[in-house]
N, CA, C and O atoms as CSV, one atom per row, in Angstrom:
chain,resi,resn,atom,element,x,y,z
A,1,UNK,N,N,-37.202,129.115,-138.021
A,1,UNK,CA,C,-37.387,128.038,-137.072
A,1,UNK,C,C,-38.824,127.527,-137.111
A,1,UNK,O,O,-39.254,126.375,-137.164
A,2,UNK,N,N,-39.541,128.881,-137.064
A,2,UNK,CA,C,-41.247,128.259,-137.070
A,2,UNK,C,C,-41.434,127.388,-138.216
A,2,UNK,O,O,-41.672,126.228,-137.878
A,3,UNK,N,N,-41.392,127.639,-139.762
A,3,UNK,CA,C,-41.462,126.811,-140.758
A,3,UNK,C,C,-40.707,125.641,-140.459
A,3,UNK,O,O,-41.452,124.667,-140.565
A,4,UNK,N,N,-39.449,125.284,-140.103
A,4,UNK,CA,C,-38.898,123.770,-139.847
A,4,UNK,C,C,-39.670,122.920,-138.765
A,4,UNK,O,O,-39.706,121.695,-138.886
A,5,UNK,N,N,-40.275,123.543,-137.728
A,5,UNK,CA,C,-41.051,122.909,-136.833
A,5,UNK,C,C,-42.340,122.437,-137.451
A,5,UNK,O,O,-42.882,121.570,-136.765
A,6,UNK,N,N,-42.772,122.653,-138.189
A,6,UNK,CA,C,-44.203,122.802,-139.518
A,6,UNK,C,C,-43.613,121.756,-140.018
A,6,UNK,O,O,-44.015,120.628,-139.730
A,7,UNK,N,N,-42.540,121.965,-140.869
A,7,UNK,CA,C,-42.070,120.870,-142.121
A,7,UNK,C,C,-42.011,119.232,-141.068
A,7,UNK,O,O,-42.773,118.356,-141.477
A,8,UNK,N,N,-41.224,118.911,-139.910
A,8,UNK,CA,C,-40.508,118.305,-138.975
A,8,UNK,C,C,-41.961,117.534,-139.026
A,8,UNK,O,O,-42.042,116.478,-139.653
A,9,UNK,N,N,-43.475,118.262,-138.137
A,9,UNK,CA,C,-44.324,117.791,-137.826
A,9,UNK,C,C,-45.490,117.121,-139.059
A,9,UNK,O,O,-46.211,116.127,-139.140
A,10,UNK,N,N,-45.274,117.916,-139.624
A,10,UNK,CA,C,-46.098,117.243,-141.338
A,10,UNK,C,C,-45.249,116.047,-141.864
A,10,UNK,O,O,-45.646,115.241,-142.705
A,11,UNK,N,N,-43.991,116.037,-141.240
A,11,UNK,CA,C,-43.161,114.883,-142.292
A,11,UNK,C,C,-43.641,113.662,-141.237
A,11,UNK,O,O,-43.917,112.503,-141.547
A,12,UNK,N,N,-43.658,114.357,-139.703
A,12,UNK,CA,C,-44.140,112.591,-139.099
A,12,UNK,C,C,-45.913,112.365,-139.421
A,12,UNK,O,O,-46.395,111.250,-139.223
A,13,UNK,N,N,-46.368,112.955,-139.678
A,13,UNK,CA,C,-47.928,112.723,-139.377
A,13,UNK,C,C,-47.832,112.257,-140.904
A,13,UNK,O,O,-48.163,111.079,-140.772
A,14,UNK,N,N,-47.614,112.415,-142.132
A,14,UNK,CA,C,-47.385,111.444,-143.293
A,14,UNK,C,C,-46.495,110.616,-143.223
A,14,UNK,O,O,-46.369,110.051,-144.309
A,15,UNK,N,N,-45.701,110.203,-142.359
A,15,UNK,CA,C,-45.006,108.742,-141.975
A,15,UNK,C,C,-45.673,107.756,-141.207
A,15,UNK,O,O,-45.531,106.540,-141.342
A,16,UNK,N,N,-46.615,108.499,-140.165
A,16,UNK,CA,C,-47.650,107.515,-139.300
A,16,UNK,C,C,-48.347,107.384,-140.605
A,16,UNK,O,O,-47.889,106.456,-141.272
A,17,UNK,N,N,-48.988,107.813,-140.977
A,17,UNK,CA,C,-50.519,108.254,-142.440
A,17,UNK,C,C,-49.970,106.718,-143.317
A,17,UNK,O,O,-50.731,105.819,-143.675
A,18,UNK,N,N,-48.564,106.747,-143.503
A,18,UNK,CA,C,-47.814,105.984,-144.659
A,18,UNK,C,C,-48.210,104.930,-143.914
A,18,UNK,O,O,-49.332,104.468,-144.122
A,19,UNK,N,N,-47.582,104.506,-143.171
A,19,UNK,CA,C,-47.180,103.186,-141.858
A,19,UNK,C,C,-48.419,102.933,-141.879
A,19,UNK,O,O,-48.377,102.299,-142.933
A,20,UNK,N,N,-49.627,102.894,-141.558
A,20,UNK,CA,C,-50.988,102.719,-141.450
A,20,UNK,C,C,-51.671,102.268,-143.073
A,20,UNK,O,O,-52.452,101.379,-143.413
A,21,UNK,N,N,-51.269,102.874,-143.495
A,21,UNK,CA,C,-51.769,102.573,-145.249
A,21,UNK,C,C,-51.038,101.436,-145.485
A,21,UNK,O,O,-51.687,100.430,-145.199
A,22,UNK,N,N,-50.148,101.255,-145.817
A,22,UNK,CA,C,-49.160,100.286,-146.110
A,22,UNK,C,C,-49.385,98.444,-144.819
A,22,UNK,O,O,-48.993,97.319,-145.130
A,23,UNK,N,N,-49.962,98.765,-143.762
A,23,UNK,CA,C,-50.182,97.835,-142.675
A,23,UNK,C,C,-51.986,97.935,-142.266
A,23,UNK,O,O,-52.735,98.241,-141.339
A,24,UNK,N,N,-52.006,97.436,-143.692
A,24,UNK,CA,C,-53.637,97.238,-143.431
A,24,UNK,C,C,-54.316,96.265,-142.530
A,24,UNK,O,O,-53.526,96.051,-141.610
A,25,UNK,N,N,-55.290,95.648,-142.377
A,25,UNK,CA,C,-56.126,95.153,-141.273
A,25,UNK,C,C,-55.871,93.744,-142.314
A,25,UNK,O,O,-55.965,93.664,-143.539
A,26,UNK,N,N,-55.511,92.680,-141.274
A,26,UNK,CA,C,-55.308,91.105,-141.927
A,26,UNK,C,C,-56.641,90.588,-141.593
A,26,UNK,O,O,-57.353,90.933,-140.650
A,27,UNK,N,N,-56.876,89.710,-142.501
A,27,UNK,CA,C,-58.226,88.945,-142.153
A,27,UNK,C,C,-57.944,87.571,-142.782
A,27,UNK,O,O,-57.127,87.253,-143.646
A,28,UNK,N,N,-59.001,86.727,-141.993
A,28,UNK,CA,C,-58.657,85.454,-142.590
A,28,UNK,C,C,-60.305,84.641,-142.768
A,28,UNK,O,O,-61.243,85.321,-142.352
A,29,UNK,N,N,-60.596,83.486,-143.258
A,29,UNK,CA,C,-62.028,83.264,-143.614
A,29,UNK,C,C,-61.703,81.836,-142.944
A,29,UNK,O,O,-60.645,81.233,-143.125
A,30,UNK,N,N,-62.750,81.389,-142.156
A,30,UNK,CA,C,-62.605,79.705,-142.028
A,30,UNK,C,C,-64.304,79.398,-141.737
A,30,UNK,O,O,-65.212,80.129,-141.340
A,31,UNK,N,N,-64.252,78.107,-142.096
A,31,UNK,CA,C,-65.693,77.686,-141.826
A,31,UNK,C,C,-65.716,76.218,-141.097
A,31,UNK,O,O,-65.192,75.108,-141.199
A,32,UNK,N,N,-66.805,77.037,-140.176
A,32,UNK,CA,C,-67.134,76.487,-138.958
A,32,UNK,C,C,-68.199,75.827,-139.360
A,32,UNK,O,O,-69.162,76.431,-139.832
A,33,UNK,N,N,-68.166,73.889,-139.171
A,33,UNK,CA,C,-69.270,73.423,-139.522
A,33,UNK,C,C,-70.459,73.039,-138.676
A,33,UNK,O,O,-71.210,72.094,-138.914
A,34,UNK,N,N,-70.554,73.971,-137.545
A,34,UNK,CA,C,-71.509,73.497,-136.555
A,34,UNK,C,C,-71.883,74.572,-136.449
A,34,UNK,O,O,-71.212,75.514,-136.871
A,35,UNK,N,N,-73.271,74.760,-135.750
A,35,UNK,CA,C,-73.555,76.030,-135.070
A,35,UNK,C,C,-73.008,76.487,-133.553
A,35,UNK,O,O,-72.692,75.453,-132.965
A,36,UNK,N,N,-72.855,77.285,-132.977
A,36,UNK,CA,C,-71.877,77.816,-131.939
A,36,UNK,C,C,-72.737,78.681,-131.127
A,36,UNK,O,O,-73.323,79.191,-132.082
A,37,UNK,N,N,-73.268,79.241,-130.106
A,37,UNK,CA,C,-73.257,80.403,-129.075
A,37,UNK,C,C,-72.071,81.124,-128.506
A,37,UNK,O,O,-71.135,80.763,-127.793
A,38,UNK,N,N,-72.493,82.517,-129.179
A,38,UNK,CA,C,-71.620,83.756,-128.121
A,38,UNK,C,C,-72.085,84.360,-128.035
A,38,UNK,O,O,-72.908,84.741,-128.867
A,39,UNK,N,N,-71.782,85.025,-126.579
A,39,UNK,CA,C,-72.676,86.272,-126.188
A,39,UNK,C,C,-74.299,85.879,-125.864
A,39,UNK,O,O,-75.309,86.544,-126.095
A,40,UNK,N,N,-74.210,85.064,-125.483
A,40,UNK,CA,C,-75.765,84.438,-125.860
A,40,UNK,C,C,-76.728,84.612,-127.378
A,40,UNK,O,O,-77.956,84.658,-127.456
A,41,UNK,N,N,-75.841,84.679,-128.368
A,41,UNK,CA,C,-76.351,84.875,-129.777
A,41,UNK,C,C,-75.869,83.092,-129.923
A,41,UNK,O,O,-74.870,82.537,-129.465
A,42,UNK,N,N,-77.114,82.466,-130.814
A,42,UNK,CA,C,-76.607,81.403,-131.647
A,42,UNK,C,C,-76.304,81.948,-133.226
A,42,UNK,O,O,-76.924,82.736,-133.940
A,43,UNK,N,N,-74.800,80.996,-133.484
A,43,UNK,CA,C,-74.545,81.425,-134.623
A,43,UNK,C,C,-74.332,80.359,-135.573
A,43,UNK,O,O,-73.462,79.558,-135.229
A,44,UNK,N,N,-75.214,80.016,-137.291
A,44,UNK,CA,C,-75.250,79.091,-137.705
A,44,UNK,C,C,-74.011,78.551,-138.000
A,44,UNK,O,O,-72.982,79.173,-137.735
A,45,UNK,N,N,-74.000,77.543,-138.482
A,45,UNK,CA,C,-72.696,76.955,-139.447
A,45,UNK,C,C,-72.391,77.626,-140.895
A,45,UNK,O,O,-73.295,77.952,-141.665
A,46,UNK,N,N,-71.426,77.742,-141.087
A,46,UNK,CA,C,-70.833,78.522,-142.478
A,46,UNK,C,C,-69.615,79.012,-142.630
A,46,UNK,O,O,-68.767,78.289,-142.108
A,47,UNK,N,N,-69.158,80.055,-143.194
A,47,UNK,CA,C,-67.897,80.725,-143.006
A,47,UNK,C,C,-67.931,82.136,-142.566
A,47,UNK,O,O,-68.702,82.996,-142.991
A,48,UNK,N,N,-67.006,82.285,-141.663
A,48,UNK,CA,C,-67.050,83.245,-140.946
A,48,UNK,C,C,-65.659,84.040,-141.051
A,48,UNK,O,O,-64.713,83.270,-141.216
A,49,UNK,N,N,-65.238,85.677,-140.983
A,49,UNK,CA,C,-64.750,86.217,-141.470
A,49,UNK,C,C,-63.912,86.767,-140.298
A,49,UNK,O,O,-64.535,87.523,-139.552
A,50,UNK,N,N,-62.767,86.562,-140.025
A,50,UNK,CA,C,-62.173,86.959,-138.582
A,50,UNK,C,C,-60.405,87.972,-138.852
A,50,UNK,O,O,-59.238,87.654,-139.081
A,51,UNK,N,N,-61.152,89.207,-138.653
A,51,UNK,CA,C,-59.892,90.446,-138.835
A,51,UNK,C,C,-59.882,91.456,-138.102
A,51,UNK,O,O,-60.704,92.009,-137.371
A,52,UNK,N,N,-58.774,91.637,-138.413
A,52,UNK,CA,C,-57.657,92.013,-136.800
A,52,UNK,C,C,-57.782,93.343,-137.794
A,52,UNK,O,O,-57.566,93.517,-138.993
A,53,UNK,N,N,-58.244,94.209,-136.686
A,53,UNK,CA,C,-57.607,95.968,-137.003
A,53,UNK,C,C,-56.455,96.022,-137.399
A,53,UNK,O,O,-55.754,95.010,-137.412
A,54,UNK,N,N,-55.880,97.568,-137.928
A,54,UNK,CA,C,-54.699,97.732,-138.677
A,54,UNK,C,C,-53.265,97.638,-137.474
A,54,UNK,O,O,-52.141,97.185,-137.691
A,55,UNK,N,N,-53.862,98.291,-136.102
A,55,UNK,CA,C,-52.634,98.376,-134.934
A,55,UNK,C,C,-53.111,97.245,-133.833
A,55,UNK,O,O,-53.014,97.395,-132.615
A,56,UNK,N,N,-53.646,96.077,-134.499
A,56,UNK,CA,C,-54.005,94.747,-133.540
A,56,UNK,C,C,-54.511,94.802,-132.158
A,56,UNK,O,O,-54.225,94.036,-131.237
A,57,UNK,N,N,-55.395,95.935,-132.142
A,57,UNK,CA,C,-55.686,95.594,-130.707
A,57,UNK,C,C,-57.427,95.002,-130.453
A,57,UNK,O,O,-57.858,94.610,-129.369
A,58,UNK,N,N,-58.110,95.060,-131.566
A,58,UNK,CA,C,-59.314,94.227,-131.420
A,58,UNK,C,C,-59.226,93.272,-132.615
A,58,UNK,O,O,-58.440,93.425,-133.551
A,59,UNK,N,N,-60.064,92.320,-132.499
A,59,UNK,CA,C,-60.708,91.397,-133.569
A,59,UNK,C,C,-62.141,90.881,-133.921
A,59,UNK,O,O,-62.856,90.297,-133.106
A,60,UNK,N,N,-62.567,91.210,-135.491
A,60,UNK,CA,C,-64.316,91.427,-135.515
A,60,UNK,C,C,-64.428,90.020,-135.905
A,60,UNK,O,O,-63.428,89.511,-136.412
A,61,UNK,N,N,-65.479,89.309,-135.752
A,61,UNK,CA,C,-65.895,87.945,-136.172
A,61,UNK,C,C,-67.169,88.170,-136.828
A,61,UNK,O,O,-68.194,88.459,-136.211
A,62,UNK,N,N,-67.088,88.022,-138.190
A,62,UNK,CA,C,-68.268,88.432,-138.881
A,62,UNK,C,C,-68.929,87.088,-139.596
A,62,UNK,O,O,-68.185,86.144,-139.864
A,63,UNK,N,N,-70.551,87.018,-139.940
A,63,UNK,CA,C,-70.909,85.549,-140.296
A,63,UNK,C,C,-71.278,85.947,-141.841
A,63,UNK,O,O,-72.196,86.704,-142.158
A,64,UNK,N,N,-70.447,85.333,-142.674
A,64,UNK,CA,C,-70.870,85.985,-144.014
A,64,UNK,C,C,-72.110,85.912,-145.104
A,64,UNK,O,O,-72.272,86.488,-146.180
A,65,UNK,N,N,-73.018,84.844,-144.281
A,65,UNK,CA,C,-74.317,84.598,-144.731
A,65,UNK,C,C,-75.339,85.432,-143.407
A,65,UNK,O,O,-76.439,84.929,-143.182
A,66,UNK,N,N,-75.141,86.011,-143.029
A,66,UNK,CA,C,-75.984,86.547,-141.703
A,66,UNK,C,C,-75.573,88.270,-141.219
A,66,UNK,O,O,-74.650,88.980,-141.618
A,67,UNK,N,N,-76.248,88.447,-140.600
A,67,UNK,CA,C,-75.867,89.936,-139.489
A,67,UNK,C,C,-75.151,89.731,-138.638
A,67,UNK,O,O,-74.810,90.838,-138.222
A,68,UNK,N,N,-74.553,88.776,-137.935
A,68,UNK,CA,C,-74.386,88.146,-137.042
A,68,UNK,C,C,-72.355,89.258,-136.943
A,68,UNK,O,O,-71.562,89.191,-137.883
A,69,UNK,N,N,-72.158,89.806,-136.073
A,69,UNK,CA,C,-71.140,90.586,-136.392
A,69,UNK,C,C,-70.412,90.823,-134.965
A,69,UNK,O,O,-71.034,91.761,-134.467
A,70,UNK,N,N,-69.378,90.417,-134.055
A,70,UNK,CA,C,-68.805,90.478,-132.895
A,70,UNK,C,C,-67.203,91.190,-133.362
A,70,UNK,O,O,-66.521,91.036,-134.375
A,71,UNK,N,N,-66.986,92.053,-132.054
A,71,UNK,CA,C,-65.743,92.633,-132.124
A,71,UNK,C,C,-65.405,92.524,-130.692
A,71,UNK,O,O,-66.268,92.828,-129.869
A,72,UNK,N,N,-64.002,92.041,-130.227
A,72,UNK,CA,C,-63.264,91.841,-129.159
A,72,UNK,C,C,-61.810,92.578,-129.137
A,72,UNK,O,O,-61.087,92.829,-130.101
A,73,UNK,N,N,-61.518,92.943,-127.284
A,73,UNK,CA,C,-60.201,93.522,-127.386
A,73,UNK,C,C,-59.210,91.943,-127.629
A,73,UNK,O,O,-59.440,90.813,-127.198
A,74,UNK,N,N,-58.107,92.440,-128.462
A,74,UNK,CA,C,-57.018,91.426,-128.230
A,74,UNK,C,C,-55.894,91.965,-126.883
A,74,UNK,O,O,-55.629,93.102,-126.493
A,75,UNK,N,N,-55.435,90.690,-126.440
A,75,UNK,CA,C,-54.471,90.526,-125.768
A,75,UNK,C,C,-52.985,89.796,-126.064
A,75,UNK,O,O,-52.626,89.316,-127.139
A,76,UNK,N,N,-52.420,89.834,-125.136
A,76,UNK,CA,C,-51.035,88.559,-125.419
A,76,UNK,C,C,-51.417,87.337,-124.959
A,76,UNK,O,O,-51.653,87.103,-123.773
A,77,UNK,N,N,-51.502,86.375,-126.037
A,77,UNK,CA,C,-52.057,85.478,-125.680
A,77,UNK,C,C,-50.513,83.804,-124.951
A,77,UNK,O,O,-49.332,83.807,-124.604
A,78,UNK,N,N,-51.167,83.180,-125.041
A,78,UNK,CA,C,-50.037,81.852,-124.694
A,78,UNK,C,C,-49.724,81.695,-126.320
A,78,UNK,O,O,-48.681,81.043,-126.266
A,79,UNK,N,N,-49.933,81.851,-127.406
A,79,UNK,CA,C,-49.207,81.242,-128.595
A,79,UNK,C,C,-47.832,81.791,-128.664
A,79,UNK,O,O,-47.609,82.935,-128.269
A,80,UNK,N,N,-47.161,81.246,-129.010
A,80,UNK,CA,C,-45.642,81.409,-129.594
A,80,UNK,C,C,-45.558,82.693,-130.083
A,80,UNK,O,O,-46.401,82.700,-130.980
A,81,UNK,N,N,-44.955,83.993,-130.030
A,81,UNK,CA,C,-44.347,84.932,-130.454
A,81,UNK,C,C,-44.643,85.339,-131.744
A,81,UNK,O,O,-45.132,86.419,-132.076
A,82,UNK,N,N,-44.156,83.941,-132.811
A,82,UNK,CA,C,-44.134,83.979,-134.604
A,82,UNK,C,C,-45.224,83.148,-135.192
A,82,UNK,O,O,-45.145,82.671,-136.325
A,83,UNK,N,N,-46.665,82.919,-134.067
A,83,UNK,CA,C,-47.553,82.073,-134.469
A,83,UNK,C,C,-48.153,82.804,-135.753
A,83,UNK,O,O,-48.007,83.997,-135.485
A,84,UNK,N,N,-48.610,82.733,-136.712
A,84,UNK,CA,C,-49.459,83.096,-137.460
A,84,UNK,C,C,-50.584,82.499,-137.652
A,84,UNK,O,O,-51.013,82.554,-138.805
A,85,UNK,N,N,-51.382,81.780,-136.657
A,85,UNK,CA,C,-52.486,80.469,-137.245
A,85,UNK,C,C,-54.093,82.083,-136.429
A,85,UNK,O,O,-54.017,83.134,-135.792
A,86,UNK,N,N,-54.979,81.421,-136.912
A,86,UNK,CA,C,-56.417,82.050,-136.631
A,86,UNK,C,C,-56.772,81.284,-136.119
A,86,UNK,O,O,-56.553,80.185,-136.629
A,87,UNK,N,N,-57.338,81.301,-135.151
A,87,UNK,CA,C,-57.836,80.232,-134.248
A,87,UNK,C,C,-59.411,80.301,-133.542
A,87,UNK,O,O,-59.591,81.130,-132.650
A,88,UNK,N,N,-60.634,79.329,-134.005
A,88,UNK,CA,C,-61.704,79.623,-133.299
A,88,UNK,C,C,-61.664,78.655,-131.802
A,88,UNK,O,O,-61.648,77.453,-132.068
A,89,UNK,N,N,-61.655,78.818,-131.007
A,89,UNK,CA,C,-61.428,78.019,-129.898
A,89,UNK,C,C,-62.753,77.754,-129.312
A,89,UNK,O,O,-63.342,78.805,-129.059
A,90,UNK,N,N,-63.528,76.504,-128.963
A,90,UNK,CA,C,-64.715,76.171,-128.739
A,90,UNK,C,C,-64.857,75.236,-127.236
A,90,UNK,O,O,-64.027,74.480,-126.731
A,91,UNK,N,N,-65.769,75.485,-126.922
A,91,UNK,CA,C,-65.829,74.557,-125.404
A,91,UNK,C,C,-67.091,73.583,-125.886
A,91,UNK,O,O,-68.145,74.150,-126.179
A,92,UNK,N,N,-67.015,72.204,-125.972
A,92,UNK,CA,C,-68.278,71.342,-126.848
A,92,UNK,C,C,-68.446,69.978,-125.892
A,92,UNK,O,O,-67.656,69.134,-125.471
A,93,UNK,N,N,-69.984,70.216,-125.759
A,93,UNK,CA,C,-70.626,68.909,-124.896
A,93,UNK,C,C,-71.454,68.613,-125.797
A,93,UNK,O,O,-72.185,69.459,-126.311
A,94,UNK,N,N,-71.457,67.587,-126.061
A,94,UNK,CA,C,-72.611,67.063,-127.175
A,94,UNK,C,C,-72.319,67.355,-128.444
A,94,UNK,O,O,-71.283,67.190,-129.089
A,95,UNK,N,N,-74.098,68.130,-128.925
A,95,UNK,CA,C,-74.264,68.933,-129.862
A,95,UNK,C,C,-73.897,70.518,-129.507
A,95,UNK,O,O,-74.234,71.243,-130.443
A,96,UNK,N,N,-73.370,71.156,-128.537
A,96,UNK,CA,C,-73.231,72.333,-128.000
A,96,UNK,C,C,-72.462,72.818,-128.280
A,96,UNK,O,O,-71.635,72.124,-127.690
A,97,UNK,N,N,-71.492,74.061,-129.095
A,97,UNK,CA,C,-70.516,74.551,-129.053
A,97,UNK,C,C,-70.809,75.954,-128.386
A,97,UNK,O,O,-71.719,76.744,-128.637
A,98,UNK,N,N,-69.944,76.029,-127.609
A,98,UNK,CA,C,-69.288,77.551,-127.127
A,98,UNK,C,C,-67.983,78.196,-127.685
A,98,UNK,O,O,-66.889,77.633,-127.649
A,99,UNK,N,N,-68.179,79.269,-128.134
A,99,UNK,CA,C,-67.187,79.764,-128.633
A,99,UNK,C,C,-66.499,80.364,-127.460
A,99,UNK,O,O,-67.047,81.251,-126.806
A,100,UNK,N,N,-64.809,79.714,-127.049
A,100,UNK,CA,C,-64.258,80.545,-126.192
A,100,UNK,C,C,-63.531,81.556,-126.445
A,100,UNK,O,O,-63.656,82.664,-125.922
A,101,UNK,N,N,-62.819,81.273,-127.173
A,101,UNK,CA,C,-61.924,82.343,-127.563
A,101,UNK,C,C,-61.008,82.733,-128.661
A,101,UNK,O,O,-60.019,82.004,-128.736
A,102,UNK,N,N,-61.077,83.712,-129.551
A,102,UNK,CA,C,-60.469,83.760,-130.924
A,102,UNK,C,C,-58.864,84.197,-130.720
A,102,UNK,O,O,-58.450,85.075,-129.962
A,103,UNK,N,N,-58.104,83.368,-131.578
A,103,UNK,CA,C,-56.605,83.663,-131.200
A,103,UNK,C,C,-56.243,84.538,-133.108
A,103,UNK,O,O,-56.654,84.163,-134.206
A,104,UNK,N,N,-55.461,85.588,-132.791
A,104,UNK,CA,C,-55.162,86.521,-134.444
A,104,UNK,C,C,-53.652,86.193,-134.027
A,104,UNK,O,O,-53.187,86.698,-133.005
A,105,UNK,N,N,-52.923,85.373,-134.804
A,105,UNK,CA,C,-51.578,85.507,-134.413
A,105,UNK,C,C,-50.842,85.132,-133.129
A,105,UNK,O,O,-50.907,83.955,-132.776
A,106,UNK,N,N,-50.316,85.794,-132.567
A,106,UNK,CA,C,-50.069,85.758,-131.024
A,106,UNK,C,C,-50.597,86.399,-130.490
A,106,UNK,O,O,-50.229,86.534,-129.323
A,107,UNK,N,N,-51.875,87.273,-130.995
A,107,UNK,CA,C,-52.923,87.575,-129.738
A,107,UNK,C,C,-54.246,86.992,-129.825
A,107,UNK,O,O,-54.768,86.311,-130.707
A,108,UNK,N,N,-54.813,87.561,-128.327
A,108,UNK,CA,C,-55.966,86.388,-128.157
A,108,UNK,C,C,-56.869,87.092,-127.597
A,108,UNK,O,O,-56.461,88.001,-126.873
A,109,UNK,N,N,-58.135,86.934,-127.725
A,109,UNK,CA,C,-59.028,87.377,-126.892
A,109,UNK,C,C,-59.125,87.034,-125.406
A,109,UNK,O,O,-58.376,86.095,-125.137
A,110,UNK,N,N,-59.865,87.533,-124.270
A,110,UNK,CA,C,-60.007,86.950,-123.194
A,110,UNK,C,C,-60.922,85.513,-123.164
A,110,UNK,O,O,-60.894,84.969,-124.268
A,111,UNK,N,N,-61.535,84.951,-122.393
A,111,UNK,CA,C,-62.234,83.622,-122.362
A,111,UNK,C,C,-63.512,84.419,-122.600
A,111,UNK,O,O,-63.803,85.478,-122.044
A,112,UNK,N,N,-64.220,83.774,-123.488
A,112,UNK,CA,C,-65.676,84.566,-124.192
A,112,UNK,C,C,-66.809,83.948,-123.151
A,112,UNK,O,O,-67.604,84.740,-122.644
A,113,UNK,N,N,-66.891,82.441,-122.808
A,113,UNK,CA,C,-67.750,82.193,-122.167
A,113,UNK,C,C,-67.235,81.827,-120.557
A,113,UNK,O,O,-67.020,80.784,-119.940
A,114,UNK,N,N,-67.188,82.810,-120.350
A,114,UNK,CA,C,-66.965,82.828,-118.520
A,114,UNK,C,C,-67.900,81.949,-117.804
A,114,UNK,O,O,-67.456,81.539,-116.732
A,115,UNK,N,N,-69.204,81.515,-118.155
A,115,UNK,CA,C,-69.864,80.700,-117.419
A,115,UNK,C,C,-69.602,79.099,-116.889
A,115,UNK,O,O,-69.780,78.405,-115.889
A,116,UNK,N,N,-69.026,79.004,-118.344
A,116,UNK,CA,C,-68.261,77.679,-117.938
A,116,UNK,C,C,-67.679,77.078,-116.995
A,116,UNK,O,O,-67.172,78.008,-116.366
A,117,UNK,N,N,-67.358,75.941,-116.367
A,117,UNK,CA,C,-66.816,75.011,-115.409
A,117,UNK,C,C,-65.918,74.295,-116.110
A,117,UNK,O,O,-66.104,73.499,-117.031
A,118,UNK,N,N,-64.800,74.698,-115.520
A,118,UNK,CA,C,-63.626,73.186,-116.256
A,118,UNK,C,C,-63.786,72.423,-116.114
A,118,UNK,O,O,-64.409,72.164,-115.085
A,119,UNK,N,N,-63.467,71.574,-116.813
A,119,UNK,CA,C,-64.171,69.780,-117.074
A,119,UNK,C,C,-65.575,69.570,-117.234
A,119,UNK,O,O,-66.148,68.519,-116.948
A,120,UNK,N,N,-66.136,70.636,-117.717
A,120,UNK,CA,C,-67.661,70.619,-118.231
A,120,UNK,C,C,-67.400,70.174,-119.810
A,120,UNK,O,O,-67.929,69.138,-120.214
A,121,UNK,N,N,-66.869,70.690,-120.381
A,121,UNK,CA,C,-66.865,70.326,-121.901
A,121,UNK,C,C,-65.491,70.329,-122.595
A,121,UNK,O,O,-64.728,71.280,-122.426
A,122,UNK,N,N,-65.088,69.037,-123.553
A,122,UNK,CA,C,-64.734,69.189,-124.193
A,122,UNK,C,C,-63.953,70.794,-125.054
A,122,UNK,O,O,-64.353,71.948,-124.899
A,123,UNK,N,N,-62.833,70.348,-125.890
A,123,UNK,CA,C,-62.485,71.213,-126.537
A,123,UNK,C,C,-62.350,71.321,-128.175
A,123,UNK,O,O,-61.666,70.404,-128.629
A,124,UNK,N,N,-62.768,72.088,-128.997
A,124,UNK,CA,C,-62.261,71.996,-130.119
A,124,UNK,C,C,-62.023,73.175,-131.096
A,124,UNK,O,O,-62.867,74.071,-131.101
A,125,UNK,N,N,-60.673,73.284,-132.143
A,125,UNK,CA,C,-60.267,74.000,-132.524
A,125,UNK,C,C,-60.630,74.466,-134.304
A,125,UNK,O,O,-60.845,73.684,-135.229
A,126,UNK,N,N,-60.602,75.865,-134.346
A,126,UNK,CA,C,-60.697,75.799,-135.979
A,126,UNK,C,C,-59.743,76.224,-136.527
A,126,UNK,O,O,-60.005,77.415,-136.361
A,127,UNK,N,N,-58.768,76.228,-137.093
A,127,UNK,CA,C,-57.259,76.712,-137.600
A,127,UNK,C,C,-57.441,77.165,-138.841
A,127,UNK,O,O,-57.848,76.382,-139.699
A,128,UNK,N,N,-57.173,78.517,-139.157
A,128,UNK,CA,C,-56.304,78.841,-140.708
A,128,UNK,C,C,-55.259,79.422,-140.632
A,128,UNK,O,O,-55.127,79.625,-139.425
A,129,UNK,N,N,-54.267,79.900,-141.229
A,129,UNK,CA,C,-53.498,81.021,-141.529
A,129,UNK,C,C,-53.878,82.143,-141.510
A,129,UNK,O,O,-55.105,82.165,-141.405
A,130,UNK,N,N,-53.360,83.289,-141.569
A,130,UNK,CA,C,-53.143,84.442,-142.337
A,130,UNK,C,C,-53.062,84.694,-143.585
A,130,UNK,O,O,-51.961,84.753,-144.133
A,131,UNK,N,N,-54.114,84.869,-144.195
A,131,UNK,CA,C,-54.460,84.973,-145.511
A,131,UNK,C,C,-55.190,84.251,-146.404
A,131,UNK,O,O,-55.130,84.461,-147.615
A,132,UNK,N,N,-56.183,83.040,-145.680
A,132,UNK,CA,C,-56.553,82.144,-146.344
A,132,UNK,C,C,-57.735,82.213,-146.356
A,132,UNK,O,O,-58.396,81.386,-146.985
């Protein structure tokens, strides 16, 4: 009995091990042609590198000419169920962008710049796929 309880527990912990290998971390690249603030960091214009952990529960936003490197929890966001789009979501007055909030799929981060006032600024979006 003791050895089958051994075999039983080694066969799931190399099925999670498998499942995890096999469902690697998606990432996607888009470039943002303005400069942006988050977190109170300004971040230049360029392309920026946005991937979702392997079990989706955060997402890192990395600047691929810079140090510049953010990680957020994801949530359930309002997109559709079977969305697959990457989404940089921006709050923009002027020359100003705020980055509000990054969408991986159908999840989303919370609102990044809480300081904001609705109907203070404008909105605008950056879209890729999954895998592009």
């Amino acid at each position: 009995m003791r050895f089958t309880l051994h075999t039983v527990l080694a066969s799931a912990a190399f099925m999670v091990t498998a499942a995890l290998a096999t469902n690697p971390a998606m990432a996607s690249t888009l470039k943002v042609p303005f400069s942006f603030t988050v977190a109170g960091k300004t971040c230049p214009a360029g392309r920026y590198t946005v991937k979702e952990n392997a079990i989706g529960s955060y997402v890192t936003l990395t600047n691929e000419d810079s140090s510049r490197v953010f990680t957020w929890t994801l949530g359930p966001g309002t997109p559709d169920p079977t969305d697959n789009n990457v989404v940089l979501k921006f709050d923009v007055a002027g020359q100003t962008h705020l980055l509000r909030s990054v969408q991986f799929g159908a999840m989303t981060t919370s609102r990044l710049d809480k300081n904001v006032r609705n109907g203070e600024y404008a909105s605008a979006e950056i879209v890729a796929y999954h895998g592009q």
